[in-house]
C-alpha positions in Angstrom: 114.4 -223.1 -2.9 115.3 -220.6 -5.6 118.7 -218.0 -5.2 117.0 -214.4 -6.1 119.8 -212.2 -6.7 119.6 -208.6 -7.8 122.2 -206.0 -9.8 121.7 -202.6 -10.7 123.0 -200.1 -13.0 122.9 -197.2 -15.5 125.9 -197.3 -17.0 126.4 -198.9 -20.3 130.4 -199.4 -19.4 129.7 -201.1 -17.1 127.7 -204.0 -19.1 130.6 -206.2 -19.6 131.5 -206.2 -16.3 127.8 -207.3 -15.8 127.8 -210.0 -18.3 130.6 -211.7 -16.6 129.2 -211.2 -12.9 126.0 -213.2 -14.1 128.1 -215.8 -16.1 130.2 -216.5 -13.2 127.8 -216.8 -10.4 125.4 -219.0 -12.3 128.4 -221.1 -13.2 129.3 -221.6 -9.5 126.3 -222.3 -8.3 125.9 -225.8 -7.1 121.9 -224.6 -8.3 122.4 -223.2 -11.6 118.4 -223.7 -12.2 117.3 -222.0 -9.1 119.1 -218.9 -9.5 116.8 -215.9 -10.6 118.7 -212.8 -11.8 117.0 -209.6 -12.0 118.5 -206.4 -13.2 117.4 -202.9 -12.1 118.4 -200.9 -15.3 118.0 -197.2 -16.5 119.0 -195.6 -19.4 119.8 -198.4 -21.3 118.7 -199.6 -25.1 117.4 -202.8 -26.7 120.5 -203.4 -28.1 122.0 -203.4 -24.5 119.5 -205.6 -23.3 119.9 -207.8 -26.0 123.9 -208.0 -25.8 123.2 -209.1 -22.0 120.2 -211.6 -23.3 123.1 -213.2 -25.8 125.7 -213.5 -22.9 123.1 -215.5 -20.5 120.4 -217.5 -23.1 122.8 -221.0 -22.2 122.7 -220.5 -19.1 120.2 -222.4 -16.6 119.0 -219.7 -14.7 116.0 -217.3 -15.2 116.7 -213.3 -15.5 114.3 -210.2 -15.9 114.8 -207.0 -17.3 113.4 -204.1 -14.4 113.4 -200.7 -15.4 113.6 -198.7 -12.5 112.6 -195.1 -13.4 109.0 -195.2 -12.6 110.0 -196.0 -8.6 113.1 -193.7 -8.9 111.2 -190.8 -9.9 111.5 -189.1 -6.5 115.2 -188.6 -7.0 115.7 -189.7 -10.5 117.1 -185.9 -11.7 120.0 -186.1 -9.4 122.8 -186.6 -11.2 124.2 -189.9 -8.9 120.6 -191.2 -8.5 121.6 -194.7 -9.9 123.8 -195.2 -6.9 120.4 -195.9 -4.8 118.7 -197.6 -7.1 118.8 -201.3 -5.7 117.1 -200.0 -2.2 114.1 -200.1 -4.7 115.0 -203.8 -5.1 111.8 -205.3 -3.1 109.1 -203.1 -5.1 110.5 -205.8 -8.3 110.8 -208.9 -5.8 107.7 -211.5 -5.1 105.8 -210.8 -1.9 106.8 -214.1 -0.5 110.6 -213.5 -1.1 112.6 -214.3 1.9 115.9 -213.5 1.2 117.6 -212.0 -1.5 120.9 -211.0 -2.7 122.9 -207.9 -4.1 125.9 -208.0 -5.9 127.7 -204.8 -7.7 128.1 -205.3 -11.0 131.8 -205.1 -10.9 132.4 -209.1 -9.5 133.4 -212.6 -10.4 132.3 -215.5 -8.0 134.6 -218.3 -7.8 132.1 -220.0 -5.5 129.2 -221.6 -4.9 126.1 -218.4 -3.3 124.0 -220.8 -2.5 125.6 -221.4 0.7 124.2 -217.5 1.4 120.9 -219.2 2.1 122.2 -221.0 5.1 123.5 -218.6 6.6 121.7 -217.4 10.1 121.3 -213.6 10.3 120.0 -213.7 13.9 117.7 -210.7 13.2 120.3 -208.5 11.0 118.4 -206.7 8.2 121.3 -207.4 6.5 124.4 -209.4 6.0 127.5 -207.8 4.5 131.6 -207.2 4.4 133.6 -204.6 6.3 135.3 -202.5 3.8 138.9 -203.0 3.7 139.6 -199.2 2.9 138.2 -198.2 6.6 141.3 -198.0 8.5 143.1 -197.1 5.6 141.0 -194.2 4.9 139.1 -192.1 7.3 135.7 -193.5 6.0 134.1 -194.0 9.2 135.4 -190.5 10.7 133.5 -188.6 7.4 130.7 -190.6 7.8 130.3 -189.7 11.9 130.6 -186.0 11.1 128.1 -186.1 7.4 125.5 -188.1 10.3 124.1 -185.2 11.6 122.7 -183.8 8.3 120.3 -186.5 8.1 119.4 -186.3 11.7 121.2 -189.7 12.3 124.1 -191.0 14.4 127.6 -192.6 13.3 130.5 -193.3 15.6 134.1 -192.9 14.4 134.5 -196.2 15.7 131.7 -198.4 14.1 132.5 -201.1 11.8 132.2 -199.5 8.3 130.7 -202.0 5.6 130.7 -202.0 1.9 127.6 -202.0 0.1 129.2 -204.3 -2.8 127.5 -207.4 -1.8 124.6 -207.6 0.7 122.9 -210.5 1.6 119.0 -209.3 2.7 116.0 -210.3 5.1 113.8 -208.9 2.7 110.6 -208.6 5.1 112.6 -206.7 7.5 114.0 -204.2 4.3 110.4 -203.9 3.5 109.8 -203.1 7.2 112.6 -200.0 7.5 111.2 -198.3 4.2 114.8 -197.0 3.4 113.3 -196.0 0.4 111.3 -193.4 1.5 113.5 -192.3 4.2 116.3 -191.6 1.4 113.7 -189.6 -0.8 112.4 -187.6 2.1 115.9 -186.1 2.6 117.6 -186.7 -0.5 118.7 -183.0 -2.3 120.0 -181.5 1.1 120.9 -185.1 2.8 121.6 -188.7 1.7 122.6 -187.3 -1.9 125.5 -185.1 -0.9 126.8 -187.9 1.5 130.2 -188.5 0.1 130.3 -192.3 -0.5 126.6 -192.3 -2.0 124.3 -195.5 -1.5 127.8 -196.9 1.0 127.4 -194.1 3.6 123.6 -194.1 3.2 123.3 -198.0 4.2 125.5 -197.5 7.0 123.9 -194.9 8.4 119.9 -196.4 7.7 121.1 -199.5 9.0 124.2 -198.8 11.9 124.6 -202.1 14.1 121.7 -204.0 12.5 124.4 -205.2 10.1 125.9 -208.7 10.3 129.7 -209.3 9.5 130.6 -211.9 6.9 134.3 -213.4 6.2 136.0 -210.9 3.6 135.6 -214.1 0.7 132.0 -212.7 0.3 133.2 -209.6 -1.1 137.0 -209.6 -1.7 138.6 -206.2 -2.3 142.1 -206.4 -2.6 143.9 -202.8 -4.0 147.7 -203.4 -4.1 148.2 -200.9 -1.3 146.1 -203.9 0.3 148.5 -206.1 -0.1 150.6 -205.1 2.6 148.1 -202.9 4.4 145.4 -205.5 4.8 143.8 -204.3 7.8 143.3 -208.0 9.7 141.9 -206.9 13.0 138.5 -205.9 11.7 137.9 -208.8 10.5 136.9 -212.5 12.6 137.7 -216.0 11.3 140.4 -217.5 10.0 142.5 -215.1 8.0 143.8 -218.5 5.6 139.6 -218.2 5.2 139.8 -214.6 3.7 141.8 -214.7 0.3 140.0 -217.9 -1.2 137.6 -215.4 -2.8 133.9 -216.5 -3.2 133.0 -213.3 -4.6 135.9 -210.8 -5.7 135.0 -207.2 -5.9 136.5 -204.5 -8.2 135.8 -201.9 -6.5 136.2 -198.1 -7.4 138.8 -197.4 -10.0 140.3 -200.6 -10.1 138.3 -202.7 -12.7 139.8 -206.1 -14.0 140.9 -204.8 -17.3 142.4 -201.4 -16.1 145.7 -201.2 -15.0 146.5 -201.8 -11.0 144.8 -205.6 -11.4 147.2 -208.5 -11.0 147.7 -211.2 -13.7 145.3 -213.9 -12.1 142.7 -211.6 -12.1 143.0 -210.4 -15.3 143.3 -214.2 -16.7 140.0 -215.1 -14.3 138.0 -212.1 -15.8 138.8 -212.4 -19.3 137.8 -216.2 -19.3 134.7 -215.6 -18.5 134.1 -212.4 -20.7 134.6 -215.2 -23.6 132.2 -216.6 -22.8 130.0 -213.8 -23.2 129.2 -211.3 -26.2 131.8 -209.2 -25.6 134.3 -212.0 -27.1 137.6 -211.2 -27.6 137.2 -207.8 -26.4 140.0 -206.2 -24.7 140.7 -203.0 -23.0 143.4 -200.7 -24.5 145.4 -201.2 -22.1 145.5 -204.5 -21.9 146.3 -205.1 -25.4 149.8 -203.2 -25.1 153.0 -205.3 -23.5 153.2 -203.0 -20.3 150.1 -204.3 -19.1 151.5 -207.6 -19.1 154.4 -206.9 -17.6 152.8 -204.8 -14.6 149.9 -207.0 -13.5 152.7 -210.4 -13.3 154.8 -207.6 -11.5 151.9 -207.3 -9.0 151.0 -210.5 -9.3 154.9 -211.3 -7.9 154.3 -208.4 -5.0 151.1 -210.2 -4.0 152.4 -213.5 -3.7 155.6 -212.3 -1.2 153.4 -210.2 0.7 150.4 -213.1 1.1 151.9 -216.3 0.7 155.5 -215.5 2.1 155.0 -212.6 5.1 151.6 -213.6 5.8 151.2 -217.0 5.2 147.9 -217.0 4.3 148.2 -218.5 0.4 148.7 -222.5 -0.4 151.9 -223.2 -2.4 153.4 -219.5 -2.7 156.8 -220.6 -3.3 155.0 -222.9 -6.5 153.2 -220.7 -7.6 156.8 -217.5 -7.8 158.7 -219.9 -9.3 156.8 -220.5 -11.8 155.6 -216.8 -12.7 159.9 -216.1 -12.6 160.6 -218.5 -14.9 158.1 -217.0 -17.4 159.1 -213.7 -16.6 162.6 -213.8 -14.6 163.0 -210.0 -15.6 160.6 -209.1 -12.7 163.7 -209.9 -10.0 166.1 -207.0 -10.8 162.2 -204.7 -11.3 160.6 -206.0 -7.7 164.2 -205.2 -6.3 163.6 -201.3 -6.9 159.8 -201.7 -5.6 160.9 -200.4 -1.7 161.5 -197.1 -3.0 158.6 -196.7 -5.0 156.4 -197.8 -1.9 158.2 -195.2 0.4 157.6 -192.1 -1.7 154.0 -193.7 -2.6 153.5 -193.9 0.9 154.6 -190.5 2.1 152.1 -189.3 -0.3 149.3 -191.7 1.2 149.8 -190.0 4.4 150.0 -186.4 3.1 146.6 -186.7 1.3 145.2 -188.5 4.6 146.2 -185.9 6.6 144.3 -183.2 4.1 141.3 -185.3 4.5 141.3 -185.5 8.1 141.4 -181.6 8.1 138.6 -181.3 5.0 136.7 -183.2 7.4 137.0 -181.3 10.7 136.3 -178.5 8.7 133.2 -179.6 7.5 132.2 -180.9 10.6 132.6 -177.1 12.0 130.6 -175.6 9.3 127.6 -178.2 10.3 127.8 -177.6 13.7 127.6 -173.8 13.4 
């Protein structure tokens, strides 16, 4: 059995990210030899190509190079077209392909994806995550009232999913031609939808989608850390935080600021290993980085390990991040404030959203 897994971009910052995506999946995999990478690229050079080829040539798996912009052409002059190039994925995938997977490019697996091919889809086109941000954030309300310009439905109550990771029957992708659906109704449809390929997928594919445990695609803001919505989720909630695939999603890449220590230390390990060596953001090579992502790391250890009880050995593992650090106590102590204000602000700009969106939602219907 081989693991086919697919990423996608067009962004040359975002090819270190990449290279340690690859590098840590492949390493995970109790199959290193059977995993086949294939990247859907545009508007990258040789010399990116080759920078990726230098990260990956010791590794045991097989990768190939796809350029996308002959399949893409429909919509390739919209300026957010590389959003929805992976639901070109199959046109670059053997005919006998069964199943497939999509990651973002933005991840680091800590586990094995091979158990992915196990997994029973009962008919699903697709498996995938429910994003965290949905209750938080009015994403399935904007999504039910964009529906209607694509002649579909959404209901503010659906589960909303994020597109991050997505594990996919590929005959029965082939079979909903979501390509041409998005291309038919692209410039005064799918490409103004606010969330891009996320809202598109949700739409194209609304209650054909099956849940997975949060592992598969771990998004974890800091405003998650308290917030973390656990009722749209099933399974065991000790389950959720022992990450299989972690997702940086959105602004919050692993070597920008608002990512704790352990992530920082995980990500940078493997970009080492890769030929972006000893490359390090700005930010992360001043002294406040360090001293905000242990702060966070402290904030997500009391709020995980200690209110929710959901991490193994929190008490280990504060101890000894104080004694490296013990100037984070009188810091944390001044954190309640911060999070009230922060808060208040939250709500405002929710609020504002909510009426953006009932606005818009007028405009359409007249």
């Amino acid at each position: 059995m081989s693991f086919p897994v697919v990423f996608s971009t067009n962004s040359r910052d975002h090819l270190h990210y990449l290279a340690v995506a690859v590098r840590s999946l492949v390493q995970t995999c109790s199959k290193p030899e059977a995993v086949e990478v294939y990247l859907l690229w545009s508007e990258l050079t040789s010399e990116d190509l080759s920078r990726l080829k230098d990260s990956w040539d010791d590794l045991d798996c097989r990768y190939k190079f796809c350029n996308v912009d002959s399949v893409t052409q429909p919509i390739s002059e919209h300026p957010q077209y590389g959003f929805w190039s992976y639901f070109w994925l199959h046109t670059f995938l053997p005919e006998e392909t069964e199943r497939v997977l999509y990651l973002d490019c933005d991840v680091v697996c800590s586990r094995d994806i091979a158990e992915l091919w196990e997994i029973d889809m009962g008919g699903c086109v697709v498996a995938a995550v429910p994003d965290p941000l949905s209750l938080l954030e009015p994403l399935s309300e904007s999504l039910a009232g964009s529906a209607p310009t694509v002649g579909l439905e959404f209901d503010s109550s659906d589960t909303y999913f994020n597109s991050g990771m997505l594990l996919i029957d590929l005959p029965k992708w082939r079979k909903e031609n979501l390509m041409e659906k998005i291309s038919a109704n692209f410039d005064e449809g799918f490409g103004k939808l606010h969330l891009h390929d996320q809202d598109s997928l949700n739409l194209l594919l609304r209650k054909r989608i099956l849940e997975l445990s949060p592992c598969w695609n771990l998004i974890e803001y800091a405003r998650l850390y308290s917030d973390w919505p656990f009722q749209i989720y099933s399974g065991d909630p000790n389950d959720y935080f022992q990450s299989k695939v972690r997702h940086f999603s959105g602004e919050r890449k692993p070597d920008r600021p608002w990512v704790r220590l352990s992530d920082k230390q995980e990500f940078y390990r493997w970009l080492d290993q890769t030929a972006w060596k000893g490359t390090r953001s700005s930010w992360d090579r001043n002294l406040p980085s360090l001293v905000f992502s242990r702060l966070l790391e402290l904030h997500y250890l009391v709020f995980r390990g200690l209110k929710q009880k959901v991490l193994n050995s929190p008490w280990k593992r504060i101890l000894g991040l104080l004694l490296e650090a013990p100037y984070l106590v009188p810091i944390y102590a001044l954190l309640p404030l911060y999070r009230f204000l922060h808060s208040a602000k939250r709500k405002a700009h929710r609020r504002m959203r909510k009426l953006m969106n009932e606005r818009r939602f007028r405009s359409l219907s007249s």
